[in-house]
LUMTIVEX-776473 format. One line per 4 residues: number of its first residue (from 1); for each residue x, y negated, z negated of N, C-alpha, C. Coordinates in Angstrom, 3 decimals. Layout:
! LUMTIVEX-776473
NUM) X,Y,Z,X,Y,Z,X,Y,Z; ...
END
This chain:
! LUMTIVEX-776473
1) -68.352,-65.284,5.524,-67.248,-65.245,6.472,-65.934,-65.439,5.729; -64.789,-64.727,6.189,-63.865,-64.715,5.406,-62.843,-66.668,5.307; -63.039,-67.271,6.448,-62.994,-68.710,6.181,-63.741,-69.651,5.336; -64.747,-69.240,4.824,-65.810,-69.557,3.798,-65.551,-68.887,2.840
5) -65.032,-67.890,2.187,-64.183,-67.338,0.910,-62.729,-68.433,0.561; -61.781,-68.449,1.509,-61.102,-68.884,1.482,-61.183,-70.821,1.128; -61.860,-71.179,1.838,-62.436,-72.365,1.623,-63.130,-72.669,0.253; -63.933,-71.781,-0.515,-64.733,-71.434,-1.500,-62.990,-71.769,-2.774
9) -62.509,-70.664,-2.187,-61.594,-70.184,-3.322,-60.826,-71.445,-3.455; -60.287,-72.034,-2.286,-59.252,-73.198,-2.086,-60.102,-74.683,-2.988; -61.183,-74.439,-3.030,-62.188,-75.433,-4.151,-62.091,-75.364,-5.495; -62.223,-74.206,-5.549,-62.097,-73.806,-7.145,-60.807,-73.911,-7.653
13) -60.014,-74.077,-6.948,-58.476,-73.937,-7.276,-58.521,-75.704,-7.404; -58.761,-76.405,-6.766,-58.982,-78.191,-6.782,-59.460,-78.772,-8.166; -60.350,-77.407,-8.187,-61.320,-78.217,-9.531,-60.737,-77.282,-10.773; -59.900,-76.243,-10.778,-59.648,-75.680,-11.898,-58.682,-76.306,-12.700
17) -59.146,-76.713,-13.813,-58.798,-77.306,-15.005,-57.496,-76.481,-15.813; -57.682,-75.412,-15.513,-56.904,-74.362,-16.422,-55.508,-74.360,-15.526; -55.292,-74.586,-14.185,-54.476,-74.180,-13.691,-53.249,-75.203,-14.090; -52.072,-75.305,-14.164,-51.019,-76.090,-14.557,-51.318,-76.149,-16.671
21) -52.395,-75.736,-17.193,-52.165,-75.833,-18.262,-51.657,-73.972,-19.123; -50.786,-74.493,-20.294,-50.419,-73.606,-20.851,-51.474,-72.736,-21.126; -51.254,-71.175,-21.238,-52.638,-70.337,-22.180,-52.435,-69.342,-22.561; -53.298,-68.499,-23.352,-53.364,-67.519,-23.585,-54.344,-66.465,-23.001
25) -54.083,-65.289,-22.842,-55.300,-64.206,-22.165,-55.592,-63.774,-23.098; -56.598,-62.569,-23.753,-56.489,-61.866,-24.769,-57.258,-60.744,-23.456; -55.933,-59.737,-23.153,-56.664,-58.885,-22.755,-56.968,-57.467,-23.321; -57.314,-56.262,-22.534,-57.424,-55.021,-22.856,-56.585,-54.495,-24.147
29) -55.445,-54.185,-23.810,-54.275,-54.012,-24.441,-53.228,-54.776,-25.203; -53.351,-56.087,-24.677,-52.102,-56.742,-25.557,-52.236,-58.493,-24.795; -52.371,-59.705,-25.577,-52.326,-60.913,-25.097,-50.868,-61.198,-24.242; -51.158,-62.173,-23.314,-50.531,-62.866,-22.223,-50.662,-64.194,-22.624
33) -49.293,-64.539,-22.916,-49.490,-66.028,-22.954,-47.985,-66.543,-21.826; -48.396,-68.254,-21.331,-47.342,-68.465,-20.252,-48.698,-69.451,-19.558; -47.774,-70.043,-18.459,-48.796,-70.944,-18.058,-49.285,-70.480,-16.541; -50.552,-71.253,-16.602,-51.534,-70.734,-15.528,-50.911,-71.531,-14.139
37) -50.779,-71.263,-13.184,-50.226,-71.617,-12.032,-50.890,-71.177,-10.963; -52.295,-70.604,-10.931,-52.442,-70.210,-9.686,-53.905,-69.259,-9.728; -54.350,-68.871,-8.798,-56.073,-67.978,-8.755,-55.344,-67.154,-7.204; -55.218,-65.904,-7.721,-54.801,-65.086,-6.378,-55.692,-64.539,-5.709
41) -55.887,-63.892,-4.371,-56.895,-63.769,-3.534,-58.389,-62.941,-3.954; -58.238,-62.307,-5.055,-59.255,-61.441,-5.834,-59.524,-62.207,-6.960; -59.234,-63.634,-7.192,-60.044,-64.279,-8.390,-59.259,-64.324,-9.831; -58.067,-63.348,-9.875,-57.446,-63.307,-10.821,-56.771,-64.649,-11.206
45) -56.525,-65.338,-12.425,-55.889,-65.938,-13.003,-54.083,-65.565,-12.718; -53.420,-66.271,-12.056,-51.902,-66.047,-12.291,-51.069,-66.959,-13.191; -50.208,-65.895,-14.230,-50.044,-66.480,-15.493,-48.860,-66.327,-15.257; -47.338,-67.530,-15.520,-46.273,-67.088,-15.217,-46.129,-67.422,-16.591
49) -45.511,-66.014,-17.644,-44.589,-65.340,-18.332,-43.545,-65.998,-18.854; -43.607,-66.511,-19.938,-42.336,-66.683,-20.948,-41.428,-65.176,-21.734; -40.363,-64.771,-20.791,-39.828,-63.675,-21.894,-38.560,-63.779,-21.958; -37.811,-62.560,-21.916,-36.723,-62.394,-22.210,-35.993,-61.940,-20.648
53) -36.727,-62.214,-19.925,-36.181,-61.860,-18.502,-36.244,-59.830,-17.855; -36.229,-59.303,-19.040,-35.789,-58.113,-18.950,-37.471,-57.390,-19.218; -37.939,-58.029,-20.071,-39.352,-57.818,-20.568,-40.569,-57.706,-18.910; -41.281,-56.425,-19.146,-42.471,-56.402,-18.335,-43.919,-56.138,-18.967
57) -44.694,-57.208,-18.755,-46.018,-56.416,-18.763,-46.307,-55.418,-18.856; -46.789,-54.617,-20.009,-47.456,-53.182,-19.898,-48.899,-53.239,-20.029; -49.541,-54.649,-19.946,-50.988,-54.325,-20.081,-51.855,-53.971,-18.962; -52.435,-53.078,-18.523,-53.228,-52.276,-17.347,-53.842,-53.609,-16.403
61) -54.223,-54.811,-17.640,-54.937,-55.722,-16.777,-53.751,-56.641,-16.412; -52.592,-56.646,-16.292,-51.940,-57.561,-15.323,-50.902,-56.598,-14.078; -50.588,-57.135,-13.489,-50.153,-56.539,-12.541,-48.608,-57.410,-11.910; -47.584,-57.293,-12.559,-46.495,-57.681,-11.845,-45.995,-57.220,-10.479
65) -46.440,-56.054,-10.000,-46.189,-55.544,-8.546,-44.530,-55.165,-8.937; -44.859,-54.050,-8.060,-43.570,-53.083,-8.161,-42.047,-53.988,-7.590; -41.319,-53.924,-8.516,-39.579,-54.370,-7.917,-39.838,-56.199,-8.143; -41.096,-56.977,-8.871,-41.267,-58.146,-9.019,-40.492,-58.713,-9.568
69) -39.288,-59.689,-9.759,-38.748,-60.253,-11.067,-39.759,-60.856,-11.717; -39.041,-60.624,-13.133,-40.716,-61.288,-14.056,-40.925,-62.842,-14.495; -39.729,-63.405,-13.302,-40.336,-65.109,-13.667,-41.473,-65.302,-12.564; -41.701,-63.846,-11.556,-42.794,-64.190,-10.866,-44.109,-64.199,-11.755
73) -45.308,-65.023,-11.020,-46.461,-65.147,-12.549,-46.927,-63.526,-12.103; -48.182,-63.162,-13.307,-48.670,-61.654,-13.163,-50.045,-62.091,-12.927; -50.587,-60.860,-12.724,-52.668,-61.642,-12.513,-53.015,-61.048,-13.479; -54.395,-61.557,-14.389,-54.733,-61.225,-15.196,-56.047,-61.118,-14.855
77) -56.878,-59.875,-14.585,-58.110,-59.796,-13.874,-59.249,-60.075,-14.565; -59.065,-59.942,-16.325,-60.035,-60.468,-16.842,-59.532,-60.467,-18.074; -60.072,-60.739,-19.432,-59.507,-61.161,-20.846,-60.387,-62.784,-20.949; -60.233,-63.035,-22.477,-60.446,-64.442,-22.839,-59.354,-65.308,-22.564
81) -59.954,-66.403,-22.407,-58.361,-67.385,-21.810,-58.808,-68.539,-22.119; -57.288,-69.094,-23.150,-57.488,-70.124,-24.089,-56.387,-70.848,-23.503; -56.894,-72.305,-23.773,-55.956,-73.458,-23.143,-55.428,-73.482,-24.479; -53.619,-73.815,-24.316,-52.992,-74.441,-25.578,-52.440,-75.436,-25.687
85) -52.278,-76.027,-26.577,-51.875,-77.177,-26.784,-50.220,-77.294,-26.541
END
């Protein structure tokens, strides 16, 4: 039931360790690093972006959404993901 996803997801987000810490992705095309802030409705990791303000994501696996400013975080649907110090 979709209240039992949500509930599910709203758990994992309680217990995720990664979230509020700095990281790295290593995805498809090119690493993401910036800190983890969030698990969006499809499971993705949301990573908000250290750049130059002007700078966008070109890697296929994140997704800033069209007209986004890029201090919004991006999702990263899959890659390795390293906590940093």
């Amino acid at each position: 039931s979709p209240s039992g996803l949500s509930e599910t997801r709203n758990e994992y987000i309680r217990n995720c360790s990664t979230i509020g810490s700095r990281v790295r992705a290593e995805t498809a095309r090119r690493p993401v690093e910036g800190n983890a802030v969030g698990i969006d409705v499809s499971g993705a990791l949301l990573i908000e972006i250290e750049g130059n303000g002007d700078e966008r994501p070109s890697n296929g696996d994140c997704d800033a959404g069209g007209g986004v400013p890029f201090s919004q975080p991006v999702a990263v649907g899959f890659g390795d993901v390293t906590q940093l110090r």
